[in-house]
KOLGU-4560 file (N, C-alpha, C; in nm, 3 decimals, padded with zeros to 5 digits):
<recs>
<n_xx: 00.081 n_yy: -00.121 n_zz: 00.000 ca_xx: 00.000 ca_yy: 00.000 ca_zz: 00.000 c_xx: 00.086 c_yy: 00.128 c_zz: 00.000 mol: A seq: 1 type: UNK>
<n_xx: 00.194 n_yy: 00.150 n_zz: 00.125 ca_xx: 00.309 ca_yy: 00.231 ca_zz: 00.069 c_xx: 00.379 c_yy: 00.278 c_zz: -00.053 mol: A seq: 2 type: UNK>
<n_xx: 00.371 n_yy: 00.176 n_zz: -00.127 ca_xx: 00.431 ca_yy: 00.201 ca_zz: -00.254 c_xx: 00.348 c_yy: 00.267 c_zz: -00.325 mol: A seq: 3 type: UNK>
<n_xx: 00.233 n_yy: 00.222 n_zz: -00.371 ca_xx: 00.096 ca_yy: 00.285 ca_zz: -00.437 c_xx: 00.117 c_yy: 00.427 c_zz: -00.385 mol: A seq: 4 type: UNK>
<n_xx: 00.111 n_yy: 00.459 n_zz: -00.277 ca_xx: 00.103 ca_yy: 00.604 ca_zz: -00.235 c_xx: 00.178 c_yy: 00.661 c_zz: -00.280 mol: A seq: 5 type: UNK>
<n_xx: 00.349 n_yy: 00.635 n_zz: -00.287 ca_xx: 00.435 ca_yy: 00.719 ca_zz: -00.310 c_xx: 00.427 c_yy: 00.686 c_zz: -00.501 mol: A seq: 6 type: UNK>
<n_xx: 00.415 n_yy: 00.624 n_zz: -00.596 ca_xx: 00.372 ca_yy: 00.609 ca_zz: -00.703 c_xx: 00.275 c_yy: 00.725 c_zz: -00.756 mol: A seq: 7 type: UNK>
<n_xx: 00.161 n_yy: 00.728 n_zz: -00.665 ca_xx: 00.046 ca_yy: 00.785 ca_zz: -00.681 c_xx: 00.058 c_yy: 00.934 c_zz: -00.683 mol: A seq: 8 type: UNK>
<n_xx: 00.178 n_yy: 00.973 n_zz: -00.566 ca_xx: 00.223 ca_yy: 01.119 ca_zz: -00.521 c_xx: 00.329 c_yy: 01.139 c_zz: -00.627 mol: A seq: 9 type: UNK>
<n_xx: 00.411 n_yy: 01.051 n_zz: -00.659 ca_xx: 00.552 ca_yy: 01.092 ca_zz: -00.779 c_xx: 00.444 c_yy: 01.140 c_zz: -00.944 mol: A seq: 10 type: UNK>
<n_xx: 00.339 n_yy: 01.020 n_zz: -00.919 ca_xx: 00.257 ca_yy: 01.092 ca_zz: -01.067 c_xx: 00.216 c_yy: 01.214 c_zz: -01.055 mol: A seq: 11 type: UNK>
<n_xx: 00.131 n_yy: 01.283 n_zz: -00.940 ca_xx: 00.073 ca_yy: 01.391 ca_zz: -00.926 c_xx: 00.190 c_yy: 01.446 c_zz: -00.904 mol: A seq: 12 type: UNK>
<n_xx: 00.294 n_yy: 01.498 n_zz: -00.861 ca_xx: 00.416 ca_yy: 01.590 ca_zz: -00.897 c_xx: 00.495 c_yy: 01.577 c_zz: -01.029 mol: A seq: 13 type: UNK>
<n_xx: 00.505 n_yy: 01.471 n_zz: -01.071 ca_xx: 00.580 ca_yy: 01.484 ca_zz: -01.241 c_xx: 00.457 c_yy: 01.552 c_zz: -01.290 mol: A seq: 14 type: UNK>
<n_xx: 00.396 n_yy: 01.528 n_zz: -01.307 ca_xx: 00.263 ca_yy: 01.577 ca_zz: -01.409 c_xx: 00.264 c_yy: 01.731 c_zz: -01.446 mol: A seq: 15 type: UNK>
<n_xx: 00.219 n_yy: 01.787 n_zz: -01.224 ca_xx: 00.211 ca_yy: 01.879 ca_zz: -01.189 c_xx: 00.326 c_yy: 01.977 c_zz: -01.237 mol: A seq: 16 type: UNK>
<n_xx: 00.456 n_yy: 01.920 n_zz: -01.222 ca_xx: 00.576 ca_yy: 02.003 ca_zz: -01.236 c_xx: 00.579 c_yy: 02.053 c_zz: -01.390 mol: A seq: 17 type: UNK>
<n_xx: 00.591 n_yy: 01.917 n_zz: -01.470 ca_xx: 00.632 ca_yy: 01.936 ca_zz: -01.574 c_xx: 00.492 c_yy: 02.028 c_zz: -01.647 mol: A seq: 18 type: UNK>
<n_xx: 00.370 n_yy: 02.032 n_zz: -01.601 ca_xx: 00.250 ca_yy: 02.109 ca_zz: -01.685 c_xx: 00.330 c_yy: 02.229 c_zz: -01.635 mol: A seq: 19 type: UNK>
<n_xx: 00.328 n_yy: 02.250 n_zz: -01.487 ca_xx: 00.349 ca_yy: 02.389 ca_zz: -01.488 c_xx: 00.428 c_yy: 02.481 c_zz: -01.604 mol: A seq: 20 type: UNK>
<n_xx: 00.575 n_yy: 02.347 n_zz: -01.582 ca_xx: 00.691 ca_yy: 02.464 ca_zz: -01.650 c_xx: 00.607 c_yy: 02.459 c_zz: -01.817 mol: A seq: 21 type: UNK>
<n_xx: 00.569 n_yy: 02.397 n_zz: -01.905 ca_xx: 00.569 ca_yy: 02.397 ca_zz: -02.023 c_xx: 00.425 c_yy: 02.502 c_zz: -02.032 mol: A seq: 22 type: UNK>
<n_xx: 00.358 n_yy: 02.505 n_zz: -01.946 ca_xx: 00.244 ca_yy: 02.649 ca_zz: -01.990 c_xx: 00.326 c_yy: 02.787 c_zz: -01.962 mol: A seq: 23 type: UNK>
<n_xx: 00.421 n_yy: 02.781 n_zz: -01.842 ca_xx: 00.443 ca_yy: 02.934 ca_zz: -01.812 c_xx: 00.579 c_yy: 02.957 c_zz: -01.933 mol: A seq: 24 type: UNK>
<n_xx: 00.621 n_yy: 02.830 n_zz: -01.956 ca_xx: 00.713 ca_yy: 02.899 ca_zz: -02.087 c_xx: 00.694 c_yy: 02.911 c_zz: -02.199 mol: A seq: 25 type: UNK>
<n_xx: 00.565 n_yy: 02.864 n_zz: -02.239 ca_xx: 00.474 ca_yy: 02.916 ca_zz: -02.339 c_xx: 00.415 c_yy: 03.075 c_zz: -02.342 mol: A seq: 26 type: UNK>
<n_xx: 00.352 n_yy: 03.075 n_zz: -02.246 ca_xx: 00.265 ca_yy: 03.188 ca_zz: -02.229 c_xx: 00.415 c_yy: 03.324 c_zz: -02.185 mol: A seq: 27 type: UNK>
<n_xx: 00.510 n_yy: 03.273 n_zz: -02.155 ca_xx: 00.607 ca_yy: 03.384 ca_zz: -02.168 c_xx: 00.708 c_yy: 03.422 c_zz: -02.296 mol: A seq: 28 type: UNK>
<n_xx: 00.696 n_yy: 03.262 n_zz: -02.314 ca_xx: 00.774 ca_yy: 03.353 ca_zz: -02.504 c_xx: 00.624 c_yy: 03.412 c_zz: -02.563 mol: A seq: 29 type: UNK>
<n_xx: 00.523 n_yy: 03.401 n_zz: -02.525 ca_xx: 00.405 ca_yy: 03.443 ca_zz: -02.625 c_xx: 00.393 c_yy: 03.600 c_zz: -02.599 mol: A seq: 30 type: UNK>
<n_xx: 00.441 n_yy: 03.598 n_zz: -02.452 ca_xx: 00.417 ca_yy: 03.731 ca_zz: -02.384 c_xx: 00.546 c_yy: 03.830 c_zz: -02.451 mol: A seq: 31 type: UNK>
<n_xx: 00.656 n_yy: 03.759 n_zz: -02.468 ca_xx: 00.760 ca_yy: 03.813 ca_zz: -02.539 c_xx: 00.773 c_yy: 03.839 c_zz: -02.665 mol: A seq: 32 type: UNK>
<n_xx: 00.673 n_yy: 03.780 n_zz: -02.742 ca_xx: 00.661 ca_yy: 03.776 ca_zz: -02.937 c_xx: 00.536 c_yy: 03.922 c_zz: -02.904 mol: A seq: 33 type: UNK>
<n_xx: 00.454 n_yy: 03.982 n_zz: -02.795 ca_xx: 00.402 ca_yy: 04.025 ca_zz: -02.798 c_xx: 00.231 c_yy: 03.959 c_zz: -02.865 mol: A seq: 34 type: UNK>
<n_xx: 00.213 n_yy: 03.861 n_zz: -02.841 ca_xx: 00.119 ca_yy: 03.754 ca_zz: -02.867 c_xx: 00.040 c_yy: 03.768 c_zz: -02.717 mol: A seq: 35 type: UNK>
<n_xx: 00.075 n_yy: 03.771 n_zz: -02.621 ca_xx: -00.021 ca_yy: 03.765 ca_zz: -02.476 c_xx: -00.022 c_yy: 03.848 c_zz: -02.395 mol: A seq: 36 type: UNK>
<n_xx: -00.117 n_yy: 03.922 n_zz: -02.334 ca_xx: -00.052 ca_yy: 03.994 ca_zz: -02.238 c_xx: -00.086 c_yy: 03.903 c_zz: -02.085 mol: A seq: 37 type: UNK>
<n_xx: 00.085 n_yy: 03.893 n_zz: -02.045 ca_xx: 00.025 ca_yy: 03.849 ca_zz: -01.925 c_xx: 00.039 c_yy: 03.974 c_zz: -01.817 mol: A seq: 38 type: UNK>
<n_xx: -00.023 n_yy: 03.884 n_zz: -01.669 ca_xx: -00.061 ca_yy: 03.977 ca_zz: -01.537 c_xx: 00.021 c_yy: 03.915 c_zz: -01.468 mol: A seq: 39 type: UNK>
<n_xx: 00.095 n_yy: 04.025 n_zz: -01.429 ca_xx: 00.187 ca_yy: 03.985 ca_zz: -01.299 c_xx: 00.122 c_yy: 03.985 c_zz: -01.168 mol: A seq: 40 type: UNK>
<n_xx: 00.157 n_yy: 03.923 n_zz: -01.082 ca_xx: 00.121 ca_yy: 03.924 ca_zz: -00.925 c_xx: 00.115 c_yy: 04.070 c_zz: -00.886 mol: A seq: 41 type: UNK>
<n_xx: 00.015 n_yy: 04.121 n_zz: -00.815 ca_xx: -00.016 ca_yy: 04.226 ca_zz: -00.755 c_xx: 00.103 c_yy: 04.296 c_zz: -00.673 mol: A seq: 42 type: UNK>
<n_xx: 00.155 n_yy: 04.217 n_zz: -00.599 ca_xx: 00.223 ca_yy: 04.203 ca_zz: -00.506 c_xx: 00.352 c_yy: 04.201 c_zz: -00.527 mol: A seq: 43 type: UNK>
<n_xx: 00.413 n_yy: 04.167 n_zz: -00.653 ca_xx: 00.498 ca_yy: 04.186 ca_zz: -00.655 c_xx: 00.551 c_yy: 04.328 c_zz: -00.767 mol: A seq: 44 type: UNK>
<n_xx: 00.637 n_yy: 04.404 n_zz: -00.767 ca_xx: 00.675 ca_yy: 04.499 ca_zz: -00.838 c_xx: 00.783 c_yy: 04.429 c_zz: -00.958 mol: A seq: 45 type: UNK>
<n_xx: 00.748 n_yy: 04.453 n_zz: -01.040 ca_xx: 00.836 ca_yy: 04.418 ca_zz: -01.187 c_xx: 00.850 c_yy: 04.532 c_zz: -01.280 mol: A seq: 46 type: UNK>
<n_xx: 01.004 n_yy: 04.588 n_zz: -01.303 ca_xx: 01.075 ca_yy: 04.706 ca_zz: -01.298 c_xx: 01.030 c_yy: 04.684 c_zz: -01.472 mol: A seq: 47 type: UNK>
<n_xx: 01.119 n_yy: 04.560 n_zz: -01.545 ca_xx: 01.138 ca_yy: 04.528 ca_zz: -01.646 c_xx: 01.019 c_yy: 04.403 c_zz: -01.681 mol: A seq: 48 type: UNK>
<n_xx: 00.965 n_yy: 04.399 n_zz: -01.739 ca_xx: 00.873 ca_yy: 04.250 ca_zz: -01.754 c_xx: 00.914 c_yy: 04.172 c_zz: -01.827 mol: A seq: 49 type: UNK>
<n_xx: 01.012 n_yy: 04.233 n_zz: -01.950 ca_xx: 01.075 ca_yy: 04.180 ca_zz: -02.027 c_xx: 01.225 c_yy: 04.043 c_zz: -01.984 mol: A seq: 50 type: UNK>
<n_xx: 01.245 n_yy: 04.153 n_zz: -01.903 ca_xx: 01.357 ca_yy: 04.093 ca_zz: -01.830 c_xx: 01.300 c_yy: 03.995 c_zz: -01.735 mol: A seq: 51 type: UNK>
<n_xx: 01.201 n_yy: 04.014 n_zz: -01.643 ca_xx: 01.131 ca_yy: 03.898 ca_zz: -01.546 c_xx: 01.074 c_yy: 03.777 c_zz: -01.634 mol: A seq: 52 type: UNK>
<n_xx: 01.029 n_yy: 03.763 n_zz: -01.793 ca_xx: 00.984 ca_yy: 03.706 ca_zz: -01.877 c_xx: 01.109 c_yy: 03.614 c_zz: -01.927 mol: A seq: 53 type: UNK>
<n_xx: 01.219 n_yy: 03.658 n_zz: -01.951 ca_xx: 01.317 ca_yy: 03.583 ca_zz: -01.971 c_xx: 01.421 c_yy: 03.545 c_zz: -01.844 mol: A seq: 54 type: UNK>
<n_xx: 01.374 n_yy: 03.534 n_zz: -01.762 ca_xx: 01.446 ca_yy: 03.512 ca_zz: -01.625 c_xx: 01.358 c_yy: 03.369 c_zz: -01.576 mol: A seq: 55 type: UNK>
<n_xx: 01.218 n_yy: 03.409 n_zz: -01.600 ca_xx: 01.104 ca_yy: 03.314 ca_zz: -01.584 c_xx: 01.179 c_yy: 03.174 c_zz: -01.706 mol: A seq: 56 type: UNK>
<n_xx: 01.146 n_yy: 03.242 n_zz: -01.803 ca_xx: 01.194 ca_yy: 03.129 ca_zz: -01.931 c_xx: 01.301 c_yy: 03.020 c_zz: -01.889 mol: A seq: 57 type: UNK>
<n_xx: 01.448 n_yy: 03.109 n_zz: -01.839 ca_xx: 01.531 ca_yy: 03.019 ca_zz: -01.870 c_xx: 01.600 c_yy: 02.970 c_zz: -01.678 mol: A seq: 58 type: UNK>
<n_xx: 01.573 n_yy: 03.043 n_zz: -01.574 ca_xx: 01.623 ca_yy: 03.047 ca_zz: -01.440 c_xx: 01.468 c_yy: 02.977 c_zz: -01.391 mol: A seq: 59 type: UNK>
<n_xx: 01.331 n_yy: 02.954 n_zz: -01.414 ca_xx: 01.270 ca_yy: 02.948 ca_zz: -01.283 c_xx: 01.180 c_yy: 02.825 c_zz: -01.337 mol: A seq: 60 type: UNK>
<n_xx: 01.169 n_yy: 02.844 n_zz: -01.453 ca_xx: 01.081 ca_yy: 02.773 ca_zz: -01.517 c_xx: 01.146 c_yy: 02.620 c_zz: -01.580 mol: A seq: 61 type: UNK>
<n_xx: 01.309 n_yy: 02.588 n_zz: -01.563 ca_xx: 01.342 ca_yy: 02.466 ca_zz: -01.604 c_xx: 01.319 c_yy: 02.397 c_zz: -01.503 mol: A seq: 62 type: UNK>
<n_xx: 01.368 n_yy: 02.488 n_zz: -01.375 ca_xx: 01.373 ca_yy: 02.401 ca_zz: -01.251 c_xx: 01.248 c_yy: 02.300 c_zz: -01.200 mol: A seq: 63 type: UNK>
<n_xx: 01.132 n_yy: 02.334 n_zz: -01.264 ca_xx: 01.005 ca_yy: 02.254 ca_zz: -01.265 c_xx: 01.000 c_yy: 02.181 c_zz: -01.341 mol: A seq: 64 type: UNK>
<n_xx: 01.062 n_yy: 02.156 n_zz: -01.456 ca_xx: 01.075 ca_yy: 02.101 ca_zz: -01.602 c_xx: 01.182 c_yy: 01.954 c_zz: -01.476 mol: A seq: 65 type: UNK>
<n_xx: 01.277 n_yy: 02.026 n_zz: -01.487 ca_xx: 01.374 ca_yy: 01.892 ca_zz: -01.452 c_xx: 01.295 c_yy: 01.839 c_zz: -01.302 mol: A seq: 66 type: UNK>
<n_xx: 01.234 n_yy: 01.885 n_zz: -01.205 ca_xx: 01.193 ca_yy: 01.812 ca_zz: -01.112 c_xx: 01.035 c_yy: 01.715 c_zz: -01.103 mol: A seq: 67 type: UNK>
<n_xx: 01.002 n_yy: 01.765 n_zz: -01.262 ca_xx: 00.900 ca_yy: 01.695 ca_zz: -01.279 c_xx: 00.912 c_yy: 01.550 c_zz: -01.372 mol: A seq: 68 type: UNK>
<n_xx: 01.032 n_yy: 01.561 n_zz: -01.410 ca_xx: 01.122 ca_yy: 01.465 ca_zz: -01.453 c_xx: 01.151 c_yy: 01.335 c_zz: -01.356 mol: A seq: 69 type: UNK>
<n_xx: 01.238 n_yy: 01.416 n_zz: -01.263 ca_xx: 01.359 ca_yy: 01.363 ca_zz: -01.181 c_xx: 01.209 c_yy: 01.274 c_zz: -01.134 mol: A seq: 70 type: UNK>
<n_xx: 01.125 n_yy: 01.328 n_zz: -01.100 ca_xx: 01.038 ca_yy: 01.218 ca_zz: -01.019 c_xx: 00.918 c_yy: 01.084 c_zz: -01.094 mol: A seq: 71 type: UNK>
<n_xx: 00.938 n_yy: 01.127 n_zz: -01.248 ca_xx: 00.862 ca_yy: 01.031 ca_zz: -01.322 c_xx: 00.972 c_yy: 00.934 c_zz: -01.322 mol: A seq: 72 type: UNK>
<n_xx: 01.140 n_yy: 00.961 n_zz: -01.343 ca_xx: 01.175 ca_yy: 00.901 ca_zz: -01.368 c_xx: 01.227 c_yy: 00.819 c_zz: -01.237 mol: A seq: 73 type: UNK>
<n_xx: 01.210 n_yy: 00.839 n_zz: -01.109 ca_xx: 01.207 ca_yy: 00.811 ca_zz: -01.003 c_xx: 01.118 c_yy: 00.660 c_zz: -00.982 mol: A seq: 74 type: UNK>
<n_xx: 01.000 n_yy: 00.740 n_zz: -01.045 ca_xx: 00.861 ca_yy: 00.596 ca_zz: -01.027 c_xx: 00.868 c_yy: 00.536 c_zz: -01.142 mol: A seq: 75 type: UNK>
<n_xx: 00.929 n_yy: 00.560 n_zz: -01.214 ca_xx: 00.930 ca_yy: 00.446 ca_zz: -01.329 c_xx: 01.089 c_yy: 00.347 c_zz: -01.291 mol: A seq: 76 type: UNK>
<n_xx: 01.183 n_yy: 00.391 n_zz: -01.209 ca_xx: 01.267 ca_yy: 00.273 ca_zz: -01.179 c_xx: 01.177 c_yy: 00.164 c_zz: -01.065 mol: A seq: 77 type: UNK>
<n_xx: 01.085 n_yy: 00.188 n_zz: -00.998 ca_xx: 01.041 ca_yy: 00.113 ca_zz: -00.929 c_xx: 00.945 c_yy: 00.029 c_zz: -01.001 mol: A seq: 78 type: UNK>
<n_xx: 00.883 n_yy: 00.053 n_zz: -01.137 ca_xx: 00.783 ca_yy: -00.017 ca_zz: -01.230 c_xx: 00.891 c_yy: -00.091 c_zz: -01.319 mol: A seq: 79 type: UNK>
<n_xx: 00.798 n_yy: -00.178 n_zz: -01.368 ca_xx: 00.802 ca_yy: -00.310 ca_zz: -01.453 c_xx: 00.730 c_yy: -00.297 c_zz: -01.562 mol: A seq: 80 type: UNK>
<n_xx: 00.779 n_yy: -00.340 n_zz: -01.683 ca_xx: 00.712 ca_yy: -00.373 ca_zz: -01.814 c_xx: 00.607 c_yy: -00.270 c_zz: -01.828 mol: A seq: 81 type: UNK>
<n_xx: 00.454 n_yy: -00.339 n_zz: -01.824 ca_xx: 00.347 ca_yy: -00.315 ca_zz: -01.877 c_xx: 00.289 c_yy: -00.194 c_zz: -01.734 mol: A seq: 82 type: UNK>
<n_xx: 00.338 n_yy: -00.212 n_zz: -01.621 ca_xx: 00.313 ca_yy: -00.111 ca_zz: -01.557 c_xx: 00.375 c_yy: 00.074 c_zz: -01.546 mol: A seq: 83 type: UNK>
<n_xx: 00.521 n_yy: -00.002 n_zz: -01.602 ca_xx: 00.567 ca_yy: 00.136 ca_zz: -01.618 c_xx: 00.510 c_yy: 00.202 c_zz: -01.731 mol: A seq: 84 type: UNK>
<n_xx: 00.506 n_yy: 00.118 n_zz: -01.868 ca_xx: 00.441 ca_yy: 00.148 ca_zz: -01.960 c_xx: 00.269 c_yy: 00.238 c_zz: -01.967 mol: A seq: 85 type: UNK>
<n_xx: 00.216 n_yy: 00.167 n_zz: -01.880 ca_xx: 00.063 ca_yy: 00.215 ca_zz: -01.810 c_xx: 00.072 c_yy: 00.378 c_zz: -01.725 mol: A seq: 86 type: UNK>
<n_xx: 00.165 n_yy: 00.397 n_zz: -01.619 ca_xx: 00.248 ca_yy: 00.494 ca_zz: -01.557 c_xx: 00.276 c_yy: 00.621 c_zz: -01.668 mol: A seq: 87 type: UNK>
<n_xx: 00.348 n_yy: 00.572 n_zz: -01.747 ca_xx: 00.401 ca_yy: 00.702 ca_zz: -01.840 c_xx: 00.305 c_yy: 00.736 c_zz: -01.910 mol: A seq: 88 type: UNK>
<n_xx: 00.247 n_yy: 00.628 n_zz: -01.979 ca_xx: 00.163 ca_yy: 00.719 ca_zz: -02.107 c_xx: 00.049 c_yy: 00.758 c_zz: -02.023 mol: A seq: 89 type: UNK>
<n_xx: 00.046 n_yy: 00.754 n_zz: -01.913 ca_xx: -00.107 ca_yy: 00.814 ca_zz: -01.844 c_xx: -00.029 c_yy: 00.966 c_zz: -01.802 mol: A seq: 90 type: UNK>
<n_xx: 00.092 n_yy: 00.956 n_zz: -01.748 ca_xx: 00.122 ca_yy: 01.052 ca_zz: -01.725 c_xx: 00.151 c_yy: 01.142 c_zz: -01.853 mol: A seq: 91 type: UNK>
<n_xx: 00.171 n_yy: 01.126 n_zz: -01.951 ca_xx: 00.197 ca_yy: 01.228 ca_zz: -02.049 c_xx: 00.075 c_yy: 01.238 c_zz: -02.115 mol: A seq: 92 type: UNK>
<n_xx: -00.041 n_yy: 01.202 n_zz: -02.093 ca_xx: -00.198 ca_yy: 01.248 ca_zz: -02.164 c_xx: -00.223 c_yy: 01.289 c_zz: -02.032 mol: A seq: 93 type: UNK>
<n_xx: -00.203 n_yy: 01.314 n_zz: -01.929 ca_xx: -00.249 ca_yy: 01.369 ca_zz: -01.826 c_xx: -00.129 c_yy: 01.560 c_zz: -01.876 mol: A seq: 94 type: UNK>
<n_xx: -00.029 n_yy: 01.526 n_zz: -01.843 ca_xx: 00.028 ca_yy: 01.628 ca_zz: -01.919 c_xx: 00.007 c_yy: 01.696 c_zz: -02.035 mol: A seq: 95 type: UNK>
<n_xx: 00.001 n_yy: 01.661 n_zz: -02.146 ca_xx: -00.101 ca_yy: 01.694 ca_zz: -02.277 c_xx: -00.242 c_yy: 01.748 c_zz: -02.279 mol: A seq: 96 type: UNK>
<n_xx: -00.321 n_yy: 01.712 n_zz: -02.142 ca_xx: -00.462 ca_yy: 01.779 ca_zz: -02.149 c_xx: -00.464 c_yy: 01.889 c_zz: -02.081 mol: A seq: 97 type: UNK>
<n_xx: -00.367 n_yy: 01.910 n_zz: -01.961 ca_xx: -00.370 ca_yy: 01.989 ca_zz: -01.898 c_xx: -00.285 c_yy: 02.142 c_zz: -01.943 mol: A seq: 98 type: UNK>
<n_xx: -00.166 n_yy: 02.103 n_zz: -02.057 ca_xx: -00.106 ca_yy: 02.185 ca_zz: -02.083 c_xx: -00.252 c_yy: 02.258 c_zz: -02.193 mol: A seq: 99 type: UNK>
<n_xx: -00.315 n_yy: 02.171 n_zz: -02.260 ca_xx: -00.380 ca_yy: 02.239 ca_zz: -02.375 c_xx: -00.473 c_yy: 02.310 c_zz: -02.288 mol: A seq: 100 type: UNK>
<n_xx: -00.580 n_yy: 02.284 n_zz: -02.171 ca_xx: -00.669 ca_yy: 02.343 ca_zz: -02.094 c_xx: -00.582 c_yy: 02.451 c_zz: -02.047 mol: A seq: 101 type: UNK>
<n_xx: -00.444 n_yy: 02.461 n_zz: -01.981 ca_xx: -00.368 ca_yy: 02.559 ca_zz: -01.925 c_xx: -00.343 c_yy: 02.669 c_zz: -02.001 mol: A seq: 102 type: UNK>
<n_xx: -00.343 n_yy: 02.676 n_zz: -02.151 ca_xx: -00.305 ca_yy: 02.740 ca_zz: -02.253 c_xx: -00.431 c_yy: 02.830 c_zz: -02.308 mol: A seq: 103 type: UNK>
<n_xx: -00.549 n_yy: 02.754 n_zz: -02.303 ca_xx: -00.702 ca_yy: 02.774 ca_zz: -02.339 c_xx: -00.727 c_yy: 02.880 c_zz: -02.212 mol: A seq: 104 type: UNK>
<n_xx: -00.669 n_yy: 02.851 n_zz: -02.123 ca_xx: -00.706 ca_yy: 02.970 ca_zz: -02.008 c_xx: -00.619 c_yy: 03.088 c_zz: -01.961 mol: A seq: 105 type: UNK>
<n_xx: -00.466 n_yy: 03.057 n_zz: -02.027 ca_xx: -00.410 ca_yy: 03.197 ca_zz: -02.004 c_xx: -00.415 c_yy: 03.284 c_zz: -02.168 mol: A seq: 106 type: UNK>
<n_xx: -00.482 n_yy: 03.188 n_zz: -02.203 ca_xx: -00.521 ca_yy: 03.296 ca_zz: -02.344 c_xx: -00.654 c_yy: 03.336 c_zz: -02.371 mol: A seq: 107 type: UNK>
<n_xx: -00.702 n_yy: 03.286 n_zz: -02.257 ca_xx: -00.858 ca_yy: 03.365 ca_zz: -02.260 c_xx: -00.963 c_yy: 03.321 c_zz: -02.332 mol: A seq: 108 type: UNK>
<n_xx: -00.917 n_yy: 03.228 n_zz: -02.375 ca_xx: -01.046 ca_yy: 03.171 ca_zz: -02.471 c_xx: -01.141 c_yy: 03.062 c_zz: -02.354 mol: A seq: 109 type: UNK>
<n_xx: -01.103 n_yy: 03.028 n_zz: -02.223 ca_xx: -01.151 ca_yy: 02.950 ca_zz: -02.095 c_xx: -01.130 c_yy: 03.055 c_zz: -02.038 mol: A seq: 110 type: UNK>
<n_xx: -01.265 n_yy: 03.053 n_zz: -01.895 ca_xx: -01.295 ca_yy: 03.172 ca_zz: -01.803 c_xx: -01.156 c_yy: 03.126 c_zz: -01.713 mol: A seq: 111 type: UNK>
<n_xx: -01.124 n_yy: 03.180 n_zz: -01.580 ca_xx: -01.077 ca_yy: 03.142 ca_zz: -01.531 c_xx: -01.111 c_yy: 03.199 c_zz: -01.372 mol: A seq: 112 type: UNK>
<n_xx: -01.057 n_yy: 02.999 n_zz: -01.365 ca_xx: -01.121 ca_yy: 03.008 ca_zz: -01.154 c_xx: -01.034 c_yy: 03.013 c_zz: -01.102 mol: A seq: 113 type: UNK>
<n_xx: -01.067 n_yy: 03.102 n_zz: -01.023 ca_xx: -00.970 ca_yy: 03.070 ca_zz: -00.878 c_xx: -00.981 c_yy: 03.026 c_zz: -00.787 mol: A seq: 114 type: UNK>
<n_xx: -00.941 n_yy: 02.945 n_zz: -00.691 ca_xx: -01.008 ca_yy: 02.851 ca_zz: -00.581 c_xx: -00.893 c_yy: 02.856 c_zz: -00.439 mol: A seq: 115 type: UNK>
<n_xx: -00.988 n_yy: 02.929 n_zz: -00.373 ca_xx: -00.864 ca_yy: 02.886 ca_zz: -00.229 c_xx: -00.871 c_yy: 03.044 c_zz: -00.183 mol: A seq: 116 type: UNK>
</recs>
């Protein structure tokens, strides 16, 4: 049952990680071709956006890329054959729907919720 859990938690963080980084480095080269406008945090002050846009790109936004990695590839040394096989490709159509819904909503064509 242990194992399942930590399986279960490595999918929901690869997924999680890797959607994140591949929408916000989308939606920031888009923001950079002048294709999107994005909204910065209230809260925070951004001098240059240009410069926070390519800081995002290449300093903040791999680091989610590689740790959403490090942990698929984490739970896939503990899988076998047809399970690891089952594991990945769920995880990358889980990744694939969420990046396209993530994209549909920082481009405005999906409302967007906020929750919490």
């Amino acid at each position: 049952m242990p194992r399942r859990l930590l399986l279960a938690a490595c999918w929901v963080i690869a997924v999680g990680c890797v959607m994140h980084a591949i929408i916000d480095i989308v939606q920031q080269c888009l923001s950079l071709a002048g294709l999107l406008k994005v909204h910065e945090n209230a809260a925070v002050l951004v001098l240059d956006p240009r410069a926070a846009a390519l800081q995002d790109i290449f300093f903040n936004e791999p680091w989610f890329l590689v740790e959403g990695i490090l942990f698929a590839v984490l739970a896939s040394i503990h899988l076998r054959g047809r399970a690891r096989l089952l594991w990945l490709t769920s995880a990358g159509a889980a990744v694939a729907v969420l990046v396209v819904f993530g994209l549909l909503v920082a481009s405005g064509v999906l409302g967007r919720a906020i929750i919490g």
